[in-house]
C-alpha positions as CSV (number, residue, x, y, z in Angstrom):
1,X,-33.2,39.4,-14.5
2,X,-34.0,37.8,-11.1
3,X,-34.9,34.7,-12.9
4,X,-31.7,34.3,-14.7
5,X,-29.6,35.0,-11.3
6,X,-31.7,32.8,-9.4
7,X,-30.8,29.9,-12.4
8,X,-28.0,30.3,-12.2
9,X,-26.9,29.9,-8.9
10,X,-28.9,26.9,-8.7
11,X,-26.8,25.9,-11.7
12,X,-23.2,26.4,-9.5
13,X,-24.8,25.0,-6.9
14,X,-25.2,22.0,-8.5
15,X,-22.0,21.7,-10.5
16,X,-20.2,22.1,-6.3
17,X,-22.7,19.2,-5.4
18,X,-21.6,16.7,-8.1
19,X,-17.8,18.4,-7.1
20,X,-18.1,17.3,-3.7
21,X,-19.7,13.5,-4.6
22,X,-17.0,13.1,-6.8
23,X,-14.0,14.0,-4.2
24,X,-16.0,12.2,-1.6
25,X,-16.1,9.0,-3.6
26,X,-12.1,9.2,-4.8
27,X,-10.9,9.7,-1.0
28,X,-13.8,6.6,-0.2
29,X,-11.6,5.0,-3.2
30,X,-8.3,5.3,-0.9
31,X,-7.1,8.3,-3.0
32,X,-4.9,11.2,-0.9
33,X,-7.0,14.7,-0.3
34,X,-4.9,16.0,-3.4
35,X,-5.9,13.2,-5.8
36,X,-9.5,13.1,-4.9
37,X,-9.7,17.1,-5.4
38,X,-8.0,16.5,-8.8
39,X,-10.5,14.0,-9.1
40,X,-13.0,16.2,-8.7
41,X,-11.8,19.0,-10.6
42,X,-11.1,21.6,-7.5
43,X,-7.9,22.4,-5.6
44,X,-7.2,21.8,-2.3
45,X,-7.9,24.9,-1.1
46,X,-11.8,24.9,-2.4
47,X,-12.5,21.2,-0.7
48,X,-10.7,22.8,2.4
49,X,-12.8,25.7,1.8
50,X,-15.9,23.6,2.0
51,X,-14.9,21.5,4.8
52,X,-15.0,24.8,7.0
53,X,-18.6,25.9,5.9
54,X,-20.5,23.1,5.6
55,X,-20.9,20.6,8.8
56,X,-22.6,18.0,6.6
57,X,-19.8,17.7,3.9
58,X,-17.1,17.5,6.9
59,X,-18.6,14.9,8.2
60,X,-19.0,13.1,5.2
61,X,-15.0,14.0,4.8
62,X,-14.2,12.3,7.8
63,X,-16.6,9.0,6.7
64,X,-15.7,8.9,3.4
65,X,-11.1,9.4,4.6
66,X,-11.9,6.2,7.0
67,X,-13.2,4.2,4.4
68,X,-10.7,4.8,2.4
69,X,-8.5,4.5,5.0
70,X,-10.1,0.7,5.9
71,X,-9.9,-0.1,2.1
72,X,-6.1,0.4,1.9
73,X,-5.7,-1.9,5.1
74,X,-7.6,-4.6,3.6
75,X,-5.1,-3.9,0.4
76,X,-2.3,-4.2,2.7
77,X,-3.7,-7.6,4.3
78,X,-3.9,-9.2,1.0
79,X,-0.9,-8.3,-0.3
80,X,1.1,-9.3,2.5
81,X,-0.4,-12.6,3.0
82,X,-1.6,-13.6,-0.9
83,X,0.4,-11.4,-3.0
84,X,1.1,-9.4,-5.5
85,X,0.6,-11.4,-9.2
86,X,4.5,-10.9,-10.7
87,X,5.4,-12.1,-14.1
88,X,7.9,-15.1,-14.4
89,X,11.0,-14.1,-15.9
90,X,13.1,-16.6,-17.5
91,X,16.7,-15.6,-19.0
92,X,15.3,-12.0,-19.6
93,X,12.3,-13.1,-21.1
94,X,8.4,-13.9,-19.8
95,X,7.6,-17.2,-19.7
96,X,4.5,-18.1,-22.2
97,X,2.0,-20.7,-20.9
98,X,1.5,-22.8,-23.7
99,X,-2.6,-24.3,-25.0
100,X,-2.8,-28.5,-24.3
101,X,-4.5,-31.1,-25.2
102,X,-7.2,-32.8,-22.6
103,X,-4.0,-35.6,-22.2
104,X,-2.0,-32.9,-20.9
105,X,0.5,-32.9,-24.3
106,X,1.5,-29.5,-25.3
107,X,-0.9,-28.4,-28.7
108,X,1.2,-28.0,-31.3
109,X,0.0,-26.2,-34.4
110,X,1.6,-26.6,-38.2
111,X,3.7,-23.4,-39.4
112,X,6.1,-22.9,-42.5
113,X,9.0,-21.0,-41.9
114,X,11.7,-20.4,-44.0
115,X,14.5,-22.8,-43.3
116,X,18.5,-22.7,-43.5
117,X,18.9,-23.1,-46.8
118,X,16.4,-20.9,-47.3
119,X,13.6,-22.7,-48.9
120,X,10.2,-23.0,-46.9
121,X,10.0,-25.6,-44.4
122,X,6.9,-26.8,-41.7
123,X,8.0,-27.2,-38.6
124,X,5.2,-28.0,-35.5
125,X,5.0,-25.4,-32.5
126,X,3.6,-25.1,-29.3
127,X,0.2,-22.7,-29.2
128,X,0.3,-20.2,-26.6
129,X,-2.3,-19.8,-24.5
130,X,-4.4,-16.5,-24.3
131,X,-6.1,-14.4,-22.2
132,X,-9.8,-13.2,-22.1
133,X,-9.2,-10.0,-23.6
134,X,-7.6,-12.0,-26.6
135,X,-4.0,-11.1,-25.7
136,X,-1.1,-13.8,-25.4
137,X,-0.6,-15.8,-21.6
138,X,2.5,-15.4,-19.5
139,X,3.0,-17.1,-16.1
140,X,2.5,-15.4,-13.2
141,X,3.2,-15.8,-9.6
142,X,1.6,-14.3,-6.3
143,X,4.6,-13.0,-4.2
144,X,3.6,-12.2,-0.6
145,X,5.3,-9.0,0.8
146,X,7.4,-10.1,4.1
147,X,7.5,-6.2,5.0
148,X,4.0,-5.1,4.7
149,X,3.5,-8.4,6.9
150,X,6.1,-7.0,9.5
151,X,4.4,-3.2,9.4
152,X,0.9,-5.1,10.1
153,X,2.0,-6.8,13.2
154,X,3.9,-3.9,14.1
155,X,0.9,-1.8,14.1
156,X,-1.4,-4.6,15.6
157,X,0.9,-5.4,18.5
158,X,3.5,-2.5,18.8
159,X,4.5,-3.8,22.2
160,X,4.8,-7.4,20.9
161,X,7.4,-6.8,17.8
162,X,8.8,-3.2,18.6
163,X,12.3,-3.0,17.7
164,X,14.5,-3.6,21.2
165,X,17.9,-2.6,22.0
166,X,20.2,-1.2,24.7
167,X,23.7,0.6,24.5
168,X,26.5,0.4,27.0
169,X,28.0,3.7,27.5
170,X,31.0,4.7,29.4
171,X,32.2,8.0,31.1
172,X,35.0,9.5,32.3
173,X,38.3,6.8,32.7
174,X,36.0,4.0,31.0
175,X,33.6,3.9,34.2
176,X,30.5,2.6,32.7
177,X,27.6,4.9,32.6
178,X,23.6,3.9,33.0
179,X,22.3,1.5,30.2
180,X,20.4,3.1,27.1
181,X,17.3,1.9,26.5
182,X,14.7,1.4,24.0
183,X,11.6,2.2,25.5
184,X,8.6,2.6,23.2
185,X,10.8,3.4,19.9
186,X,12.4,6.0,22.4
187,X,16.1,5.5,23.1
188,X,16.5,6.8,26.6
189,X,19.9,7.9,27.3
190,X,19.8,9.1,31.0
191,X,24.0,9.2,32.0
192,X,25.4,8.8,35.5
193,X,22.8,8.1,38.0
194,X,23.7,8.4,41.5
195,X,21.2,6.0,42.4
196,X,20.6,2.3,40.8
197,X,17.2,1.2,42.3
198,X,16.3,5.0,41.1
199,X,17.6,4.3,37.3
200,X,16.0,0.8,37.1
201,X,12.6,2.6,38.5
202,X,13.3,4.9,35.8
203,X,13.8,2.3,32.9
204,X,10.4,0.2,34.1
205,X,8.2,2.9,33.5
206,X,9.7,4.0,30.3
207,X,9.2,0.9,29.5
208,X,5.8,-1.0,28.8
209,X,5.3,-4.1,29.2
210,X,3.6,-6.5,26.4
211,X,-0.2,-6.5,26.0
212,X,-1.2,-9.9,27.6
């Protein structure tokens, strides 16, 4: 009887082990905590569950979320500077790429269709091109993403291309109050101040200056 409890647990313990590889390599993938424990076919609450009891498999956690992590960046890089491949849409429809000859002349191929007056006629077509996998060529175009570009520098120099504004705000019988400002994404709205060189203390240090 020991023998069979002793089998298996060893079984359970491996069928956790090959659990915890497989949400390890999903979240390494770039996949959220919840897709990588469907992944590995646990709940949240079980990989959570391991996280707290088991020091090595945290910190493999915690290697395996910034790889992921890195991954996505270098997604976001490419796409915002090469692209995204989009079909070409042309009145509705995609637009084939047609076979050519080594001149550069469209191939054209010998069909029979059934004309107007309804008797079979041959008529020459162009040959579409195809892919690898066999199936037929559209054109495509790589469309760089101008807001995943904006997010990047916005992340990489926050100081540089943070969003800057101010607001002119007035009290009572239109006397104007203190400037708002943005300082660090924070609008800073401090009212009537009593004394100017105080306020524009106030405003220097709320707001920092651009990394050199």
């Amino acid at each position: 009887m020991g023998r069979k409890a002793a089998t298996k647990s060893t079984s359970e313990k491996d069928l956790q082990d090959a659990a915890m590889l497989l949400f390890l390599s999903a979240l390494s993938d770039g996949a959220t905590i919840g897709e990588a424990a469907h992944e590995a076919g646990v709940d949240r609450t079980t990989v959570y569950h391991w996280k707290e009891r088991d020091a090595d498999f945290a910190r493999a956690w915690d290697e395996a979320l910034e790889e992921g992590t890195e991954r996505l960046e270098r997604e976001a890089v490419r796409r915002a500077m090469v692209g995204v491949e989009e079909p070409v849409i042309y009145q509705g429809q995609l637009t084939p790429v047609w076979e050519t000859n080594p001149d550069g002349t469209p191939k054209l191929v010998e069909v029979e269709e059934v004309g107007d007056s309804g008797a079979p006629v041959k008529v020459r077509k162009p040959v579409q091109a195809r892919n690898p996998d066999g199936s037929l060529k559209y054109l495509t175009v790589n469309r760089p993403s101008d807001t995943l570009m904006i997010f990047l520098l916005k992340a990489r120099r926050p100081n540089t291309y943070r969003e800057r504004g101010s607001l002119q705000l007035t009290g009572a019988g239109d006397k104007p109050l203190a400037p708002a400002v943005a300082a660090g994404g924070v609008l800073v709205v401090p009212g009537m101040m009593a004394d100017p060189v105080a306020w524009a203390e106030a405003v220097k240090k709320a707001t920092p200056g651009d990394a050199e």
